[in-house]
KEDOFI-684342 format. One record per residue (C-alpha): y, z, x; residue in one letter. Coordinates in steps of 0.05 Angstrom, whole numbers, plus 5000, padded with zeros to 4 digits. Example, Ala and Ser with C-alpha at 12.3 -4.5 7.8 and 13.67 -1.06 7.14 Angstrom:
// residues 2
491051565246A 497951435273S 
***
This chain:
// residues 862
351317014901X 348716694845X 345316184883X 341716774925X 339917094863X 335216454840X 333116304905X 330317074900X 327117054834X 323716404863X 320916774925X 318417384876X 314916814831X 311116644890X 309617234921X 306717464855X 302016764847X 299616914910X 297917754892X 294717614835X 287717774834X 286317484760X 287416814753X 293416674704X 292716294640X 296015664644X 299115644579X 303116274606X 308715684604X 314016264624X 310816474690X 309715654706X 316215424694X 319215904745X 316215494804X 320414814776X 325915144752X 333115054780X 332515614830X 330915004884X 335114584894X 333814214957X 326114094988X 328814475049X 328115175011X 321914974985X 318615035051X 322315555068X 321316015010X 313515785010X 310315925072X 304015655103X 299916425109X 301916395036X 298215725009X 292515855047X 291116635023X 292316184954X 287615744968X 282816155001X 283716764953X 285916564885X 283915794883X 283915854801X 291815954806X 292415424857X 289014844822X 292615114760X 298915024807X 297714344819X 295214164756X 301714414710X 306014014764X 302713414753X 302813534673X 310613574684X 311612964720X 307112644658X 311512894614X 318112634646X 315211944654X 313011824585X 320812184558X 324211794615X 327612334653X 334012274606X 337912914623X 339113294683X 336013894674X 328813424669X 330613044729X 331613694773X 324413954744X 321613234770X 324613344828X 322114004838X 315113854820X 315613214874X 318113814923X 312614314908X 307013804915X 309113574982X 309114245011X 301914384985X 298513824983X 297513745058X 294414485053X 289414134996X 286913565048X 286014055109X 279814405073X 273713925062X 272014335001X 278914234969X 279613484984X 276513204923X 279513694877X 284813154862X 279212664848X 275913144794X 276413154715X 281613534694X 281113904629X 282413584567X 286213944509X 279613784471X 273014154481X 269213494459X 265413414526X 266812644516X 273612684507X 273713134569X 269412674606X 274512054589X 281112484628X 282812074685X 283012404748X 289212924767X 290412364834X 290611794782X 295612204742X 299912294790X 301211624820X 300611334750X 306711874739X 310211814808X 310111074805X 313411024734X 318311514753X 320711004815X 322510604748X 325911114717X 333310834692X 339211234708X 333711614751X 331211144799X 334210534783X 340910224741X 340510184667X 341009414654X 341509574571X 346009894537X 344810704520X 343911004456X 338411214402X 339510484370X 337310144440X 333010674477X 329610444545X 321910544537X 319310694609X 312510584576X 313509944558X 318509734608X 318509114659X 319209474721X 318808754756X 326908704722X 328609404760X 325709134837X 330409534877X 334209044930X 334808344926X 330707854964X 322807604957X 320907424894X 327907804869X 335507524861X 338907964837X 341808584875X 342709164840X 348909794859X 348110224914X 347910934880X 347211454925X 343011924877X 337811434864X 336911304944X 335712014940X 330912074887X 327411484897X 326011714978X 323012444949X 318712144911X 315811634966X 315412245005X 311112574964X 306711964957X 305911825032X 302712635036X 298512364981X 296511795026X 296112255086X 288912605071X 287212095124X 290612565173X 284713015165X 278812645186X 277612495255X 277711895297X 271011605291X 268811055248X 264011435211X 270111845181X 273311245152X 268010795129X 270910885055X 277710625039X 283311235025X 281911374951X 289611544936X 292310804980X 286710434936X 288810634870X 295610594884X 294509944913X 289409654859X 290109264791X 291009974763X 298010044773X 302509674743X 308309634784X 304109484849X 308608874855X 314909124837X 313109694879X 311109234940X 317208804931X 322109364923X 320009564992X 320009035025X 326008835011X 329709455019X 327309465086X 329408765102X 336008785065X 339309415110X 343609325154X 346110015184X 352409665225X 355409485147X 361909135160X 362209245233X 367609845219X 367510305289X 364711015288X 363410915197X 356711295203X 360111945227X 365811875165X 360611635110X 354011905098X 348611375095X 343411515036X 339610835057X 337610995113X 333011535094X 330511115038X 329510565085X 324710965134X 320211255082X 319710635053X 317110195115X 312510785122X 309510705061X 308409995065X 305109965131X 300710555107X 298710165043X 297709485093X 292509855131X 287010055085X 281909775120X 274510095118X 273610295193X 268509725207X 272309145167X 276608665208X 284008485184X 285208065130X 287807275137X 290606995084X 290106355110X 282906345123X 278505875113X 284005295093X 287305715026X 294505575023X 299306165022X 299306214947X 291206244933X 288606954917X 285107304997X 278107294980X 276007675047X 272208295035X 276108845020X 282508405018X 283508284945X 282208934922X 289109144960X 294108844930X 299708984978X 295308575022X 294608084980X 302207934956X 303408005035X 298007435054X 301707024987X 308907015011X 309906205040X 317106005018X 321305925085X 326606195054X 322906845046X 320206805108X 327206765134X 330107365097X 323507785124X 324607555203X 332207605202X 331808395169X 326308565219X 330308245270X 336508545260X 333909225263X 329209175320X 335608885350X 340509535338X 338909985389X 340709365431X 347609335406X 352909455454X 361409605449X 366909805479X 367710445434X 360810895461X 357311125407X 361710775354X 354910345322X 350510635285X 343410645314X 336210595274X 330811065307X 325110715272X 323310125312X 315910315328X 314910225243X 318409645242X 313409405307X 307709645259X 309309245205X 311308605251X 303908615269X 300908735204X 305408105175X 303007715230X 296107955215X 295807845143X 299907285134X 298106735194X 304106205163X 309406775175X 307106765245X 306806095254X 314406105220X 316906605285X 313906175328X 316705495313X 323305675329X 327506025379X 327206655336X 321006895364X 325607005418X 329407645379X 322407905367X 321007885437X 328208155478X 326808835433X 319508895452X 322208885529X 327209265522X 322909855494X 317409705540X 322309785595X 325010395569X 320010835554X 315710585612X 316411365645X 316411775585X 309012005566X 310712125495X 312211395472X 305211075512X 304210935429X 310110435436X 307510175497X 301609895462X 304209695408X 309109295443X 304608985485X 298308825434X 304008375393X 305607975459X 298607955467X 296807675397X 304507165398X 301806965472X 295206695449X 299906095411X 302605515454X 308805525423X 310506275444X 309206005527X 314005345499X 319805845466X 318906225534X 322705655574X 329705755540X 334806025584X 336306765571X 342906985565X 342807645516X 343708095580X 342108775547X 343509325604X 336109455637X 334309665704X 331809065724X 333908625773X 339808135759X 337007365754X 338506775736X 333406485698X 329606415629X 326206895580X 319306775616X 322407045682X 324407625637X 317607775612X 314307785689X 321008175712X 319608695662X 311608765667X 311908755738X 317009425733X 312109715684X 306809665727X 310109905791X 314010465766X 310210635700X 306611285693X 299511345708X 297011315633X 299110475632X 293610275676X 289410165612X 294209565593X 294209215663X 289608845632X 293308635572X 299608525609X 296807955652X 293607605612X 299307575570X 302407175633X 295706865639X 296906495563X 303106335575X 303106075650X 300905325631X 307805275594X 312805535641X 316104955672X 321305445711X 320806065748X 325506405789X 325706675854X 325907375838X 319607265782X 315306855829X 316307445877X 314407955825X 307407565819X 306807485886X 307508235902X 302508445838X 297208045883X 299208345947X 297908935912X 291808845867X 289208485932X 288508985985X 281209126005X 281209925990X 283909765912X 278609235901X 272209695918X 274710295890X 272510025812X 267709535791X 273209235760X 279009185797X 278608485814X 279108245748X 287408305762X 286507945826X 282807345784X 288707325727X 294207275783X 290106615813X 289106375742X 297006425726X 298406165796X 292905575779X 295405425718X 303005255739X 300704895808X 296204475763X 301704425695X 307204505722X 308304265790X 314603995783X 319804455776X 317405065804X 319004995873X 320405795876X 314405895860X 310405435906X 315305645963X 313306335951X 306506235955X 307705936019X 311206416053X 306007006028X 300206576045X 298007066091X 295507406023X 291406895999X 287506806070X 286507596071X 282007456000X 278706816038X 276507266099X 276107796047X 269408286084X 264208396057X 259708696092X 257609526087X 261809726143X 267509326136X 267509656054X 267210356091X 272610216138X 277609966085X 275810536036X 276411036095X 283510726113X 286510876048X 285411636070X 290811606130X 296211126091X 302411526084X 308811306055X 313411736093X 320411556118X 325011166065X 328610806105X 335310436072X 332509786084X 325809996043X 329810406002X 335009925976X 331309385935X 335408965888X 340909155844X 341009295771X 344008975713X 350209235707X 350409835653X 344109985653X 340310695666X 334410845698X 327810985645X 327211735643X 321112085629X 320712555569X 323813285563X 318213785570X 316414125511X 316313395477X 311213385422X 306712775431X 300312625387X 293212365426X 291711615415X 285211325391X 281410925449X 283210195446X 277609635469X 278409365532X 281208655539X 273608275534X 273108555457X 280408455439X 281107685462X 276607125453X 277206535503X 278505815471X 280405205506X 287104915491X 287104255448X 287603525483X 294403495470X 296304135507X 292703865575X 297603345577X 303503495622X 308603165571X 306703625521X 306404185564X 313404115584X 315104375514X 320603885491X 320304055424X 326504385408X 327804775469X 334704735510X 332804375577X 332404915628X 335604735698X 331104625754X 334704925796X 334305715824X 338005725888X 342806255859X 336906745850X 337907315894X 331007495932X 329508215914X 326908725959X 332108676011X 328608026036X 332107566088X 334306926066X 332706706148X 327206226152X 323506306213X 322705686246X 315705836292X 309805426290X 305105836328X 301306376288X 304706126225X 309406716209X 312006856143X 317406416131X 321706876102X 321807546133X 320007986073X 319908876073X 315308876012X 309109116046X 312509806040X 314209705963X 307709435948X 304110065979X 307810425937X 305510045885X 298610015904X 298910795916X 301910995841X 296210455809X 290710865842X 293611505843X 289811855785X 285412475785X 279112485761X 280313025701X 285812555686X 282411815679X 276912225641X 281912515596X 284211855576X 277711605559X 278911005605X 271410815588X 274010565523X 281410405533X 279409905598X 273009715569X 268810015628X 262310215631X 260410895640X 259210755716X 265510585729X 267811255703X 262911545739X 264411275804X 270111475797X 269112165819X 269611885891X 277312175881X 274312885873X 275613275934X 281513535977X 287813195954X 292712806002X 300112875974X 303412175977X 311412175992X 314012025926X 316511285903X 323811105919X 325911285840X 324711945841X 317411985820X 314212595844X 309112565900X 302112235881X 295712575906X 289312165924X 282612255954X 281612266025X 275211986038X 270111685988X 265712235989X 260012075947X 258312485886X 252011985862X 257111575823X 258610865839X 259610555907X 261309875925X 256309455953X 255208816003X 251408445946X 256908615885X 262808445935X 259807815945X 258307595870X 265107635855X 268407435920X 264806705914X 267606555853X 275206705869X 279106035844X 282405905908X 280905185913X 287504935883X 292405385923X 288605375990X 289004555982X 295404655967X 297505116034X 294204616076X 297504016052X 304904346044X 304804836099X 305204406155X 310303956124X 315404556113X 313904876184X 316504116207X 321604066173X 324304816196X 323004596263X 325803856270X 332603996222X 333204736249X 333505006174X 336505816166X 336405806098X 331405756047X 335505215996X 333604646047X 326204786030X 326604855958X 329804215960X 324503935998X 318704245944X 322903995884X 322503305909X 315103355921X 308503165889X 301903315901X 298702805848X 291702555885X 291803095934X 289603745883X 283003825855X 281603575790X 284804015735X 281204545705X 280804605629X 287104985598X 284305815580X 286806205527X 284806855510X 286806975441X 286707615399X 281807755362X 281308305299X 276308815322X 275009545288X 277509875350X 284309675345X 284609795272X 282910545284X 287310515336X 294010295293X 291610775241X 291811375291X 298311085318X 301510995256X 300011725230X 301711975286X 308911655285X 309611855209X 308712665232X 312912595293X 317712235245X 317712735188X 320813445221X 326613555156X 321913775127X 315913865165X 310413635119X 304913665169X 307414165222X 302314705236X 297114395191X 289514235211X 290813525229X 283913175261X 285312525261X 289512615330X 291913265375X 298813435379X 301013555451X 307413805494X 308813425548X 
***
């Protein structure tokens, strides 16, 4: 009852503060105190008991009262700091005041004529208009305050000296760098877990992260954000002193948890974990503070320019940060260790399986932990070249394709999707990622992809080739990215199975057919990246991908079709005009049954409607996010391209691959008309394929901005509108997609329309010269060789391809290609959108954000 009673008197303090028409004096220190009193006791009932209609009638109605609000919570939190928040009673007003701030604050930022109320003089207890004039800023104030308090002994952190007036601990005086939170960089010593302090410590970061979040309310266009955050800078500058301890404290608290403890089965539903909550708000704070880029800066490199790891960043804007710069400082490998092996074991945890379901305790922040993967790689180019020297880049990259994989259907995680992909894309641009790609994989984490027997590069083409088959409709944007992701990493792969060299093979069958490649004027950049991967190994890494070559053979028919590819104006109205009587009707078992699962696994689900979802900002297309650099000497060289160099040695051998897509292991043993060797029922998986890539609405590309995302000109989305028009329903794809619609006909609408002359200045420079040399030499050797030993079975010929060379007979070797990320302003706005809108998806107990005037994305349903 009692508790109801002060909860009451709370509600009737606010309700009056928001009737008032006169502004109330703010040394009325009885009516102020009522709003930090210990009537709250949990941030729950503060935003219950302090509605949104509320702040904004104070805001909009009585803005003395509010500022005077804001400015006697502030004073309080000064106050504690410089006693050091001894007693109770003054730790549940700090607490209070953290609490009350959060819940206006965002209600501050949403009104441009509010937003630089923090960043105004506050009044002095002097009138001397010089004295006045001298008042730092209330923002300064508080993270002065809020950052001392994360100090705070027997608050925030252990008392290391003994209590008592004869020994007092000074927080103004203290070494905050003694108090770093968790052991690890830069820090030895680990302190006791105290649950209260977790606590404490994560309201407070809370309420600093809304401070940070006034870039929530600006919207996505450079312009916006061509100043740095004013609360991130200070907090991040030479002005606070504990920006290191701060820094390394969370860092290291993020890196040092492990939520499986000692293993024990089912612990997290008998013990409450008060790291975890800690841990969360923490990682968001630090990738917030990482990214405090000006809109039209690049990302920082420590590295640049030949400093070692310990000299100061001089890049623009990088030394002012100094999160950024301790980040680009870190060198030790044993740091470097502890920071991939925390990041690794978390990113790893959903991954975990047992016998007991449900008995581990699973992490739910993985798409931080991406975010802050990047920005270490990023900042800090010799922690990227540590991941990729070893075999560990390999835990980075099982995690990335397993959440790729998953949320490959669900249209409220595309954010992950990116994410996921851009670090491949930026790890892929480095020859040791292709080398690391060649060890045999073995984790087996339940997917549903097909069951092989091969290495992790055979996992990578396995996976993109089931994101881009079965993937929703808003993925085409990363097509792109995904192959030439392959493309990077195709010079090193000395092994590919059966069941990935049919996955590439079936992307070109798809990307291939005549109607896809003139309905965009850029469509057969996917059909170039397929020949440049197949190039690549033919040229590389002959020897020891006979799967590959064999497949190649036996789908030659595909590579012919883009020799005889027509060109001329009726043949392009003919194919475009077929695509309007295709139908994928009758699902047949033998169409229907494909290859099996890994065992375990469950098929990716698409979200729950009603999911909330936040809008993206447009990323570049592929030409501004990668710049193309030729390999060194050394890589050219097929010894060195074998990637010895710490790798296990990866059997040759495949013929225990199973061939997916219910393909015949017969080999036909004609001459005339040169079958397919193997008799293959992927024509009608492909058109399903084919039919889900293209199957997009108008309203729907344009809604996606897929002039930006794809990096396409503004005729592309214009001719685009050839889709307009009455709709033909597709039968829906064998995993329960629902039906597609497409256009009929290619009924012009003035947009663009493919041409003789444009079909033709692309078709002529199609690198087909390797494999078509390649077809004509091995193709009638194999067809012999089925005829004169009367082969069934498909292990005779790979023999036959393993034992063969083709040195003297190929043309000569083209230069080595990589297309390597590049830092570009578009993708910096782009993880600043994403990573906001992960931190208000993230933060629903309590809802900081919810049903404020966010701009900086929309918030959607799905």
């Amino acid at each position: 009852m009692g508790n109801a009673d002060t909860k009451l008197n709370f509600r009737k303090a606010v309700v009056q503060l928001t009737t008032k028409t006169q502004p109330v004096e703010p040394a009325d220190e009885v009516f102020w105190n009522q709003f930090w009193s210990e009537s709250v006791t949990c941030v729950q009932d503060m935003f219950t008991l302090i509605p949104a209609a509320e702040i904004r009638a104070l805001r909009e109605e009585s803005p003395s009262n509010l500022a005077t609000l804001c400015y006697k919570a502030v004073e309080k939190l000064l106050q504690a700091a410089e006693s050091g928040c001894r007693i109770r009673r003054e730790q549940q007003t700090v607490l209070n005041c953290v609490r009350l701030l959060t819940r206006i604050l965002p209600y501050i930022f949403e009104d441009p004529d509010w937003r630089g109320f923090f960043w105004s003089t506050v009044p002095g207890p002097t009138t001397d208009d010089s004295v006045e004039n001298e008042m730092p800023p209330l923002a300064e104030s508080l993270l002065n305050a809020l950052s001392d308090l994360l100090f705070c002994p027997d608050f925030t952190v252990a008392c290391t000296k003994k209590s008592g007036p004869e020994n007092p601990e000074d927080i103004q005086t203290l070494d905050s760098c003694e108090y770093i939170w968790e052991a690890g960089v830069g820090f030895a010593h680990s302190p006791p877990v105290i649950i209260t302090h977790d606590q404490n410590r994560a309201e407070i970061l809370k309420l600093i992260i809304t401070c940070f979040s006034e870039t929530m309310y600006l919207p996505p266009v450079a312009d916006a954000h061509s100043q740095p955050n004013h609360w991130i800078a200070y907090f991040t500058s030479t002005e606070n002193r504990h920006a290191l301890p701060i820094f390394t404290s969370l860092l290291n608290i993020v890196c040092a948890y492990d939520p499986v403890g000692y293993g024990l089965p089912y612990n997290h539903l008998m013990f409450a974990d008060s790291r975890e909550p800690l841990v969360e708000v923490a990682l968001q704070v630090l990738c917030v503070s990482l990214d405090n880029e000006p809109a039209g800066n690049v990302s920082v490199d420590g590295t640049t320019g030949g400093a070692t790891a310990m000299e100061p960043v001089t890049d623009v804007g990088g030394s002012d940060n100094l999160f950024v710069n301790y980040l680009s400082r870190i060198h030790r490998e044993e740091d470097f260790q502890l920071i991939l092996k925390g990041l690794t074991r978390l990113l790893n945890n959903p991954l975990l399986q047992t016998y007991l379901p449900g008995s581990c305790k699973k992490v739910h922040f993985h798409q931080e932990l991406l975010v802050l993967f990047w920005k270490m790689c990023d900042i800090n180019k010799k922690f990227m070249f540590y991941v990729l020297k070893s075999s560990d880049v390999l835990d980075i990259l099982v995690p990335i394709l397993y959440f790729l994989n998953d949320a490959r259907a669900d249209q409220s995680r595309v954010g992950l999707m990116h994410i996921g992909v851009f670090i491949l894309l930026l790890l892929s641009g480095e020859r040791n990622f292709g080398v690391r790609l060649n060890k045999p994989y073995s984790v087996r984490v339940p997917m549903d992809i097909p069951v092989f027997t091969g290495t992790h590069a055979d996992f990578l083409i396995i996976v993109f080739h089931k994101i881009i088959t079965t993937g929703h409709q808003r993925l085409q944007p990363l097509f792109d990215c995904l192959l030439t992701i392959i493309v990077n990493v195709s010079p090193y792969l000395k092994t590919l199975s059966m069941v990935a060299s049919t996955k590439l093979l079936h992307l070109l069958e798809a990307f291939s057919t005549p109607w896809f490649l003139y309905a965009g004027p850029t469509n057969h950049h996917l059909v170039f990246f397929l020949l440049e991967v197949f190039n690549n190994i033919i040229q590389y890494q002959f020897d020891g991908n006979a799967n590959l070559i064999y497949t190649i053979i036996r789908k030659r028919n595909v590579f012919h079709q883009l020799v005889n590819l027509p060109t001329d104006h009726s043949a392009i109205s003919k194919a475009m005009m077929k695509r309007g009587s295709r139908r994928l009707g009758v699902h047949t078992p033998e169409h229907t049954g494909g290859t099996q699962s890994m065992e375990g696994s469950t098929p990716a689900v698409e979200a729950e409607p009603g999911t909330l979802k936040v809008t993206l900002a447009a990323t570049p297309g592929i030409e501004k996010m990668t710049e193309k650099s030729p390999a060194s000497k050394a890589h050219t060289d097929n010894q060195s391209l074998s990637g010895q160099e710490g790798v296990d040695e990866v059997q040759a051998g495949a013929q225990g691959d199973s061939c997916p897509d219910g393909q015949s292991n017969v080999v036909k043993g004609q001459v005339e008309g040169r079958p397919n060797l193997v008799k293959s029922h992927s024509h009608y998986v492909m058109g399903l394929t084919v039919m889900y890539v293209m199957g997009l609405t108008v309203t729907y590309v344009m809604g996606l901005t897929v002039m930006y995302v794809m990096g396409l000109t503004v005729t592309y989305v214009m001719g685009l509108t050839v889709y307009e028009g009455s709709a033909a329903t597709v039968g829906g794809g064998g995993d329960g997609r629902p039906p597609l619609k497409r256009a009929e006909s290619t009924s012009s609408t003035g947009g663009w329309v493919a041409t003789q002359d444009w079909v033709n200045s692309w078709k002529q420079k199609l690198p087909l010269q390797t494999i078509m040399r390649l077809l004509q030499v091995l193709v009638p050797q194999v067809e012999k060789i089925c005829i004169d030993k009367g082969l069934t079975d498909e292990s005779e010929i790979l023999k036959f391809l393993q034992h063969g060379t083709l040195v003297g007979l190929l043309p000569v070797p083209h230069p080595i290609l990589i297309r390597k990320y590049q830092a570009n302003s578009g993708t910096t706005m782009w993880f600043r959108t994403y990573m906001w809108g992960i931190i208000y998806l993230r933060n629903v107990d309590p809802p900081i954000w919810y049903d404020t005037g966010v701009k900086l994305f929309e918030i959607q349903r799905v």
